[in-house]
Every structure is written in C-alpha cells, then in structure tokens.
Legacy VTK file of the C-alpha trace (Angstrom):
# vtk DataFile Version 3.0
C-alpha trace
ASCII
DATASET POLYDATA
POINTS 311 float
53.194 77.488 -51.369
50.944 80.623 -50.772
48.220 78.766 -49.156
51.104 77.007 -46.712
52.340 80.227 -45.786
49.081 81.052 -44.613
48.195 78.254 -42.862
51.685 78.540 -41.371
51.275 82.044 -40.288
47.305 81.919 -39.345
47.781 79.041 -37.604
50.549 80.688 -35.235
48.741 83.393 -34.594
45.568 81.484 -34.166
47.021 78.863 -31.740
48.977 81.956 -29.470
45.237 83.464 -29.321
43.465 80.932 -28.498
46.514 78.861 -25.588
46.195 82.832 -24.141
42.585 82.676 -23.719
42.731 78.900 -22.210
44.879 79.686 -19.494
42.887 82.781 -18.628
39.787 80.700 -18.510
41.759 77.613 -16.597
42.354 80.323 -13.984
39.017 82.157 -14.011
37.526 78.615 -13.271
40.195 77.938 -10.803
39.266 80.936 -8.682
35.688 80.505 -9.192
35.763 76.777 -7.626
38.148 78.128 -4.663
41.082 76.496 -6.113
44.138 77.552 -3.976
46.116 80.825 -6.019
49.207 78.707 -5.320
48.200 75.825 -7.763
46.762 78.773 -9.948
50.085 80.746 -10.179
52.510 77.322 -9.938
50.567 74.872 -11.841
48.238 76.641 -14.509
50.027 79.913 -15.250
53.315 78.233 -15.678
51.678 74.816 -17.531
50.090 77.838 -19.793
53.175 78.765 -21.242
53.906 75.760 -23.103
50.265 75.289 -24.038
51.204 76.182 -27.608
54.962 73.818 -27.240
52.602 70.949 -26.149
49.811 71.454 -29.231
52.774 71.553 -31.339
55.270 69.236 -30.468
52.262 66.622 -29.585
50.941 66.802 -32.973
53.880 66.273 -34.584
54.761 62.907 -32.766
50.923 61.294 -32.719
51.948 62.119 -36.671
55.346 59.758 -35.961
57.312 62.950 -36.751
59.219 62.722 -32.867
62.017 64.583 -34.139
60.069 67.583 -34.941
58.529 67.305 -32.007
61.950 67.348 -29.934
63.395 69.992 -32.519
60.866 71.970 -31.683
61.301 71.677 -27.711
64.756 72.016 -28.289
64.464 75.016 -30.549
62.025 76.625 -27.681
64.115 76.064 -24.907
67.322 78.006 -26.388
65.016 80.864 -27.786
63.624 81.521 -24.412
67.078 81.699 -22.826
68.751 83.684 -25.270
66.434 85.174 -27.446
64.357 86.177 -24.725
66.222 87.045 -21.890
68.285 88.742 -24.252
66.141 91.015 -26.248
64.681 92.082 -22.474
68.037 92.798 -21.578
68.433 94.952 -24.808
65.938 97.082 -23.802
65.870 97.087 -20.133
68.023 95.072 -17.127
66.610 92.278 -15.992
66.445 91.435 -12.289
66.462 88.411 -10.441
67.463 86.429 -7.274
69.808 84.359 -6.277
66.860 82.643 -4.240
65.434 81.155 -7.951
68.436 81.048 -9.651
69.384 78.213 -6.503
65.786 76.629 -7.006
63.803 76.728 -10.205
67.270 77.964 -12.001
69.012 74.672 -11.003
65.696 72.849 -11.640
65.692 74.009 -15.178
69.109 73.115 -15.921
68.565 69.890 -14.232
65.807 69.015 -16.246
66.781 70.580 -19.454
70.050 68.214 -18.956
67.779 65.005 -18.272
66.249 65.723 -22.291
69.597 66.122 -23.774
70.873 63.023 -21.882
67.713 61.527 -23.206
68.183 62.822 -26.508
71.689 62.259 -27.138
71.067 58.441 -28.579
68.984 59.341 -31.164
66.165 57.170 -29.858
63.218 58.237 -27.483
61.084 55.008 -25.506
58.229 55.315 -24.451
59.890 54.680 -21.010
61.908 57.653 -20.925
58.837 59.654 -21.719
57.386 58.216 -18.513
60.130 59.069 -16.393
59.824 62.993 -18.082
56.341 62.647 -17.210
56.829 61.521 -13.695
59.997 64.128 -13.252
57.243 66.596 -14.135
54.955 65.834 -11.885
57.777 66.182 -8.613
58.716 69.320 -10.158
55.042 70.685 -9.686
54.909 69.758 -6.250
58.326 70.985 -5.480
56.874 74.666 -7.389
53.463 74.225 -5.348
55.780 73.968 -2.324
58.151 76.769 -3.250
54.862 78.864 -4.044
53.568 78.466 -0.468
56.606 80.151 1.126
56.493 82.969 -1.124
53.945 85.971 -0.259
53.645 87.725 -3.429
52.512 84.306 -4.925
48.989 86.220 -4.328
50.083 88.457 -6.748
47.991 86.877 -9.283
44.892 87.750 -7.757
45.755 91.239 -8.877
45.820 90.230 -12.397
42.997 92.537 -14.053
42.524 89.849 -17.215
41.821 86.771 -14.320
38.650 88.373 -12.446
35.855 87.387 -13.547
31.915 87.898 -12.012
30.604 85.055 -9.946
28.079 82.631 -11.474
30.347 82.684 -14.953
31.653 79.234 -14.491
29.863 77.596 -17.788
30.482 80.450 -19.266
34.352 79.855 -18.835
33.892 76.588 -19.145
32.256 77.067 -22.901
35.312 79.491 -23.353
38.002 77.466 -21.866
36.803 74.086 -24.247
36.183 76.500 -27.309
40.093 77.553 -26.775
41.301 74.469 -26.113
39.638 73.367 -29.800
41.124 76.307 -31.403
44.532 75.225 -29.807
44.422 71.724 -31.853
43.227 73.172 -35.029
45.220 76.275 -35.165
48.500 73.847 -34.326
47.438 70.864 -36.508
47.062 73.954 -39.599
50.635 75.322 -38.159
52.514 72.173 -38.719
50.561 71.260 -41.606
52.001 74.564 -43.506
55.520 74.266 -41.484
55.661 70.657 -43.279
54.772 71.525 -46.265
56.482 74.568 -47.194
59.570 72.184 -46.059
59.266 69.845 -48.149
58.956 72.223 -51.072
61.703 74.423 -50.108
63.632 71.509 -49.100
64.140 72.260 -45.112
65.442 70.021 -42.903
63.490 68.737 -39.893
66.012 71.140 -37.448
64.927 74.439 -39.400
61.305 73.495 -39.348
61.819 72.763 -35.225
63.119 76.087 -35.399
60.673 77.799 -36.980
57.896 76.255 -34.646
59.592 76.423 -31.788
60.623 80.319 -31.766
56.743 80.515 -33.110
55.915 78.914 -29.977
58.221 81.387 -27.640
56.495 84.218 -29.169
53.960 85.120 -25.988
56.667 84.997 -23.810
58.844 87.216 -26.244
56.200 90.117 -26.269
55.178 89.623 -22.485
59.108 89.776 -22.000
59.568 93.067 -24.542
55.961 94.742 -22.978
57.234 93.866 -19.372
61.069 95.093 -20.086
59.499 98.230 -21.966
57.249 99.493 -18.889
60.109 98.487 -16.277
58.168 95.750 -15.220
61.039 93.051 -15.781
60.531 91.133 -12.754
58.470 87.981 -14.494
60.331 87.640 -17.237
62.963 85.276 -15.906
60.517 83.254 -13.636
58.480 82.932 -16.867
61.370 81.931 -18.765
62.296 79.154 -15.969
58.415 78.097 -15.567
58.197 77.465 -19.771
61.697 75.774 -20.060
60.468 73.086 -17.091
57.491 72.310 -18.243
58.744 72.051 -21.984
61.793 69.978 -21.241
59.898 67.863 -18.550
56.008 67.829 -19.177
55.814 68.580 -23.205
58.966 65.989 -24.000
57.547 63.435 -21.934
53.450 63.981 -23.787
55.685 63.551 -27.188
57.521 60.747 -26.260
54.728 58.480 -24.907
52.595 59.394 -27.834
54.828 58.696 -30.419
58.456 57.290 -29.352
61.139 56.593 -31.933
64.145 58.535 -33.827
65.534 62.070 -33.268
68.799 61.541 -34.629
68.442 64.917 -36.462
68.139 66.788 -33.553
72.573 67.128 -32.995
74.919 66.954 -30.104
76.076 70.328 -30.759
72.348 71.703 -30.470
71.184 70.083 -27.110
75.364 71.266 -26.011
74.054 75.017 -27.467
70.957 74.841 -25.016
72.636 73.707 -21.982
75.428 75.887 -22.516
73.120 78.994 -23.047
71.000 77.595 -19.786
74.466 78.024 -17.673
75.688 81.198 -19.302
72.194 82.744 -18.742
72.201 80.988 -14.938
76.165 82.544 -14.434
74.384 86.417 -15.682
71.292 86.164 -13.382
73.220 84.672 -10.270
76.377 86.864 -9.996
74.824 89.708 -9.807
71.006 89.046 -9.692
70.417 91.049 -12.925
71.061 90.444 -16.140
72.560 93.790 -18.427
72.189 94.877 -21.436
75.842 93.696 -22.665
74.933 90.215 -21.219
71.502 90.316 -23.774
73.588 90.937 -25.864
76.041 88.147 -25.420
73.114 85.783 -25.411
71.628 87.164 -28.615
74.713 86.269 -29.931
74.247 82.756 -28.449
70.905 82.666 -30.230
72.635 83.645 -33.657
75.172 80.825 -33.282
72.027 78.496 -32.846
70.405 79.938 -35.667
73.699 78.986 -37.711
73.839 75.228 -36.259
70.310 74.715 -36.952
70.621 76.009 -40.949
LINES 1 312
311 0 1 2 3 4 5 6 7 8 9 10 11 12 13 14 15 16 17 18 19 20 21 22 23 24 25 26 27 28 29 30 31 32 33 34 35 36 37 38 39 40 41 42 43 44 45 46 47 48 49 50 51 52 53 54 55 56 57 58 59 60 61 62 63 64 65 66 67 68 69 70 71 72 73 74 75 76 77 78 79 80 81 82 83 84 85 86 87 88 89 90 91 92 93 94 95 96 97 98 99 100 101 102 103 104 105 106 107 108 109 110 111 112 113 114 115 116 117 118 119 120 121 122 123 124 125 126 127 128 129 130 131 132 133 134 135 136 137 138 139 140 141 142 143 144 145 146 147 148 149 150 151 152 153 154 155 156 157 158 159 160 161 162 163 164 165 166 167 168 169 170 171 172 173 174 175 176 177 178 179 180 181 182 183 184 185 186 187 188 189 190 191 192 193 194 195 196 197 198 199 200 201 202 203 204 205 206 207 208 209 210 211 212 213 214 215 216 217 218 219 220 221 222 223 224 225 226 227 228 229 230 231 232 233 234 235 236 237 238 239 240 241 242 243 244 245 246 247 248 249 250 251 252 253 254 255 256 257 258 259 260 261 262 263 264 265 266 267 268 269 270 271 272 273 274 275 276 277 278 279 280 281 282 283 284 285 286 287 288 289 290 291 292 293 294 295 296 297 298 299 300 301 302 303 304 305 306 307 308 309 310
C-alpha cells in the first residue's frame, strides 16, 4: 500500500511538472517558428490545461477502464467550477464579462451538456467520440476566431516564463519531447497507484475518478489561489472555461475512440451535479460580472455535495 501511495502521489506531482513544462516549451517553439500568438494563447495555452486530464483519462481507457476515464473528466469538470472558482472567490472576487460568459460560457455548458447526454446511457462508441473530437475541433476555430477580435490576446507575449533566446528551438524541442515522456510515465505510475490502492481499500471506480480528476485540476487550483491572492483574478475564469472545453470536448472524445465501452458507474445525479454547478457558476459570473465571496462559497458547498455523491 506504501509503495502505491507513492506512486500515486509522485506520479501527480511528476505529471503536473512535467504537462507545465510542455506547454511552456509548445509555446516557446510556437513563437520561435512565428506561429501566430492567437493559436498560441487559444489553441496551446488552453489545450495545456488538460494536458494532465488527457494523460490520465487516455491511459485509463487504452487500459479498457472508460469509466475511469469519464469519472475522471467528470470529476475535473465540477472541481474546476466549484472548487475552483470557489476557493478564488474565498479569497478574492472574481471578475468577469458578460462578453465570455455569452461565448466561451455558453460554449462550455454546451459542450459539457453534449458529454452528459453522451454519458447518460452508460455506453460510449467510438462514434460519439468522433463527433467530441470533431465538436472540438469547431470549438478551436470558433476560440482562434474569438481570439482575433480581442487585443489583449497579445498579452501572452508578456509572459516572462514563454521568452526564450533565438536559435533555442532543439533545445525546446529536446525539452518539449522529454516532458511530454515524463507526462506518460508520471500518469501511467498515477493511475497505476490510484488502481491499486482501490482495489485494496475497496474504492469504487467514482472515488478513484475523483481522486484523479481533482489531482488533475490542481495547476489550475494554485494558478487560481496565486492569481486571486495577488489580485490578479482576471484568468481564472477564462482558464476555468478553456480546461472544461477541452476536457469535455477534446479529452472525452481521445478516451472514447481509444477505448469505447461502459460507464454505467459514472451516475445521472453526477453529470446533473456538473451541469447544474456549470449554470449556477454561469448565473454568478453573468449577473453581475463577478463572482463574491458568498457565491465561492455557495459553490464550495456544491463541491461538498459532489464529494458526498461520489463516496
């Protein structure tokens, strides 16, 4: 049990490490070939967020376990939205506009409500993970579009961790492949030890989808706490839309294709939990483009009641 606990833990902490270090070496590469900082900021910063909820939930259905795989998606999505949002909100309001909220907010609901439809029979084919897959990719030409109209999308050049020297690109490269490596191993030890321990402690597959999938929501949980901490909330819901997309869109659809089959044990009244925390989190952002620190609360409490189906 020790040495699953480890793996479980190393492996987490390993595979948030190294997805960090691929993104910043996807973008150092994309700057470095002249890649336009709209892709960078639409397409590789937000795919990077669910780097470690596609090692993860990937894994788990090439090893025909889908409904880990979708536990864990499901598991993510909610714990960005509530958990989040909410512990942000706890420490600082978080501001938004009703601009998003009418464009990637309805996009995330719509496309966290396409999984639970897909979801809700128990069985995934490997045609619904095509028409994920093909959802995702009109989402990330709707966001590429979206980007172009928006000014600060240059923002990201600013980013101190993305500039790199000129002449570097093997050097990335070497980096970027290294991380990616570290990505697979690190997730292949996490779910090894997540399975594991289960078995021995006698989990079911919902509480081991939980504990991967708030593992997985941990960057954006301390880039949400460091950002709400230093008053520099403004990311944190864009980051929380960008992740929940891509998860419910780009990582479901990888899972399903690899390895369709049975989810029945991910339950009606979780996927209802997630797209009722989705609107109750959309209602506090719109309203009054901020979301305060009563309303993190009210959606840690959402989180807790998740917690409770899940065990």
């Amino acid at each position: 049990m020790a040495l699953d606990i480890f793996r479980m833990v190393a492996g987490l902490i390993i595979l948030i490490v190294a997805a960090d270090r691929l993104v910043i070496s996807a973008v150092r590469i994309a700057r470095i070939l002249n890649i336009s900082v709209v892709i960078i900021g639409a397409v590789i910063v937000g795919f990077g967020t669910s780097v470690p909820e596609f090692v993860v939930s990937g894994l788990a259905a090439g090893s025909g376990n889908l409904d880990l795989a979708m536990s864990n998606i499901v598991a993510s999505n909610t714990s960005n939205i509530t958990l989040i949002l909410g512990v942000a909100a706890l420490i600082a309001t978080v501001p938004t506009t009703r601009r998003m909220m009418r464009r990637e907010g309805l996009v995330m609901l719509a496309a966290m409500t396409v999984l639970a439809v897909v979801l809700a029979d128990g069985l995934v084919s490997r045609w619904e993970g095509i028409m994920l897959s093909v959802g995702m990719v009109l989402t990330i030409l709707a966001l590429v579009r979206w980007a172009r109209e928006e000014p600060e999308g240059e923002a990201v050049e600013d980013v101190e961790e993305f500039e790199t020297p000129a002449g570097r690109l093997w050097i990335e490269v070497i980096y970027g492949l290294l991380a990616l490596v570290a990505t697979v191993i690190a997730g292949q030890q996490l779910l090894l030890g997540v399975e594991n321990l289960g078995r021995e402690l006698g989990f079911s597959v919902l509480v081991m989808g939980l504990i991967t999938g708030v593992g997985t929501s941990l960057p954006e949980l301390s880039a949400a706490v460091a950002g709400a901490r230093r008053k520099h909330t403004d990311l944190v819901v864009g980051n929380v839309l960008g992740s929940n997309i891509f998860n419910s869109l780009g990582v479901a659809g990888f899972a399903a294709l690899i390895g369709p089959g049975s989810v029945g044990e991910v339950t009606g009244l979780l996927l209802v939990l997630m797209l009722v925390a989705a609107l109750l989190a959309g209602v506090f952002a719109y309203t009054r483009q901020v979301i305060t620190r009563t309303e993190g609360f009210v959606l840690i409490v959402v989180f807790s009641l998740y917690l409770a189906a899940s065990i």
